[in-house]
N, C-alpha and C positions, 0 to 999 in steps of 0.2 A: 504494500500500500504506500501512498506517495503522503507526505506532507508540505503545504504550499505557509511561508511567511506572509500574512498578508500585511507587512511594509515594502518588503523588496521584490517577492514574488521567487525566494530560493524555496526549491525543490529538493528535501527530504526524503530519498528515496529507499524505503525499509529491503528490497531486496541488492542496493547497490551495497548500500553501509552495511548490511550482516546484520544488522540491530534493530529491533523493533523501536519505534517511537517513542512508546509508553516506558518503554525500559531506561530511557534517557533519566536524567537526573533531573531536578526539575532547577535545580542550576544552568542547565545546560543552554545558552544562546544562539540562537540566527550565526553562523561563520560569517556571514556577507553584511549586515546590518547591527547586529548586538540584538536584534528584539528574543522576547523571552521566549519560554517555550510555550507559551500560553497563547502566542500568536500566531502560531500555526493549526492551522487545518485541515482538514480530510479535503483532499483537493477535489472531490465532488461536490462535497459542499459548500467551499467556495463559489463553487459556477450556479449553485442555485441559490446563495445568497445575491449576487449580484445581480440575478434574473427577477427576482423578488421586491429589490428596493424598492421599486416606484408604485407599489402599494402601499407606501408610508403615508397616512394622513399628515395634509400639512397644515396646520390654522391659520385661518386667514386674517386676523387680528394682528395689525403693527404692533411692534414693541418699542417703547419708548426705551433708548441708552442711556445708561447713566454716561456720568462722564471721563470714567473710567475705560468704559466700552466704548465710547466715542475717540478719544484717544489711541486707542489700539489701534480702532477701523481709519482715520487719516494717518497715521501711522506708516499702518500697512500698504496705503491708497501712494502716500509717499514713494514706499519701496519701487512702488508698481511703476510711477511716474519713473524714478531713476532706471530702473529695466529699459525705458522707451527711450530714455535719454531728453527727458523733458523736464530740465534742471528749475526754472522756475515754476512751472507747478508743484513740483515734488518741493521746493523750499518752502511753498504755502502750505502745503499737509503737513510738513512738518510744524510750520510755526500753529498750524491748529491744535496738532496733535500736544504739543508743548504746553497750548493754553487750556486745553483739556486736564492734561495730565496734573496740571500745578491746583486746578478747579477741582478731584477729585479727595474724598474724603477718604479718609485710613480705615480699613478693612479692620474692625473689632474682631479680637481672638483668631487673626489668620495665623493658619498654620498648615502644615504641608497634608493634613488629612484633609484640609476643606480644599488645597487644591486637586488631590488627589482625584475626591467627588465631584468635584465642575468636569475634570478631565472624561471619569467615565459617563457622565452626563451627557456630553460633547458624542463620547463614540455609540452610546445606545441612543439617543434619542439625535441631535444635535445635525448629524452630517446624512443622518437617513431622512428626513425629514427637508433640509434642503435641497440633497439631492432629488427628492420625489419632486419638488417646486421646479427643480432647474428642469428634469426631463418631459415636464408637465407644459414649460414655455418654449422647448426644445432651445435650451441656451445651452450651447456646447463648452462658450468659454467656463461658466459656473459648474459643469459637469467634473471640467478638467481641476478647477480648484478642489473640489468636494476629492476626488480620489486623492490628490495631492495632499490637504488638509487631514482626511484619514490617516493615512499613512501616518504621516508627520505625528500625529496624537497618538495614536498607538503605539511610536517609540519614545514620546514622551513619561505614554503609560507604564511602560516598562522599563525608565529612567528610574521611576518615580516608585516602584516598588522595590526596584534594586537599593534604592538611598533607604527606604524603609529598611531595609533588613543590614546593612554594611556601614551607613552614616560616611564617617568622614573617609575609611577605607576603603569606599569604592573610587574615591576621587583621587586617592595616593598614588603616585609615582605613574600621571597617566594625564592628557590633556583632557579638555573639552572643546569638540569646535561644529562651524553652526552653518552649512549650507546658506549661503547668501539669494541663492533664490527660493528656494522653496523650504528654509527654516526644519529641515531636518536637521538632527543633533549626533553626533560620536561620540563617542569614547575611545579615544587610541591615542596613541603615541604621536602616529601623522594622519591626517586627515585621508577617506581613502578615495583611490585612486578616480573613482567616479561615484558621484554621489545615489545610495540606491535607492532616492525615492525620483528625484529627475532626471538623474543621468550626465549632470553636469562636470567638469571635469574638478580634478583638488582643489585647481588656485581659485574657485571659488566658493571655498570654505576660509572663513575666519577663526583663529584661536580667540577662544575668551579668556580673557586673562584676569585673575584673582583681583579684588578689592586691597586695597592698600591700605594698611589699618596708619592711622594719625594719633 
């Protein structure tokens, strides 16, 4: 039986490896991406999830953004504009996203469980629910974010229970760096060779680098 990552799309194949899937550790990570083992599935099932989503109800009620959320999306609208090479728009999203960000209130009692729960919020309900909207207007560009967006969250998700269980030794003697297009994240030494949620090549990955304590 095969198993498929659904961040990168590597193929786990139980009669190549000698080892059955379930027999893995539950340590055990994606070789090509880092996602956990909890991100893989029975590559049939995959293809009938995919065939599925756009039976997601979508609510047709706006939601109003704090401004926190607002922030993010000129933010990100920014990014979008530098991709195209449209330097003065993209300086205006930021300076929005700036007066957003400075306008938002501190998050009472956050901490990495309440980001934990937005995240799977995001993957169960969040990106199936857009994407039913996008196939619904037939908007292909929103199609392409929503797979790209998944992805991206799902190795956040599996970021984010690795720091749960390891804290500061997952981050020892080992970089972080951040796909500049499509905000996929590593863990390794060098950023790799092409990135596996776009495709993009290394040099555009940035290292993040530590806070400087004062």
């Amino acid at each position: 039986m095969k198993y498929v990552c659904s961040v990168c799309g590597y193929v786990y194949d139980e009669a190549k490896e000698g080892k059955p899937f379930a027999d893995l550790p539950d340590s055990w990570t994606c070789p090509l991406c880092g996602a956990a083992k909890s991100a893989f599935h029975p590559e049939q099932k995959v293809k009938k999830q995919a065939a599925s989503v756009t039976s997601v109800y979508m609510d047709e009620d706006m939601k109003k953004l704090s401004a926190g959320e607002l922030s993010a999306l000129c933010s990100n609208l920014a990014r979008g504009c530098e991709k195209q090479y449209k330097e003065e728009e993209a300086a205006l999203f930021r300076e929005i996203a700036n007066y957003f960000a400075a306008a938002a209130p501190a998050v009472p009692d956050a901490d990495i469980s309440q980001l934990a729960k937005l995240i799977q919020q995001d993957l169960s309900e969040g990106y199936a629910a857009l994407h039913s909207a996008a196939v619904g207007d037939s908007d292909r560009g929103t199609q392409r974010i929503c797979v790209w967006g998944e992805k991206v969250t799902t190795i956040l998700n599996t970021l984010m229970q690795r720091w749960e269980k390891e804290e500061d030794r997952f981050l020892q003697n080992t970089e972080v760096w951040v796909c500049t297009v499509c905000g996929f994240i590593y863990i390794g030494d060098a950023a790799p060779a092409l990135c596996p949620v776009c495709k993009v090549p290394s040099w555009k990955f940035e290292k993040i680098e530590g806070r400087v304590s004062v």
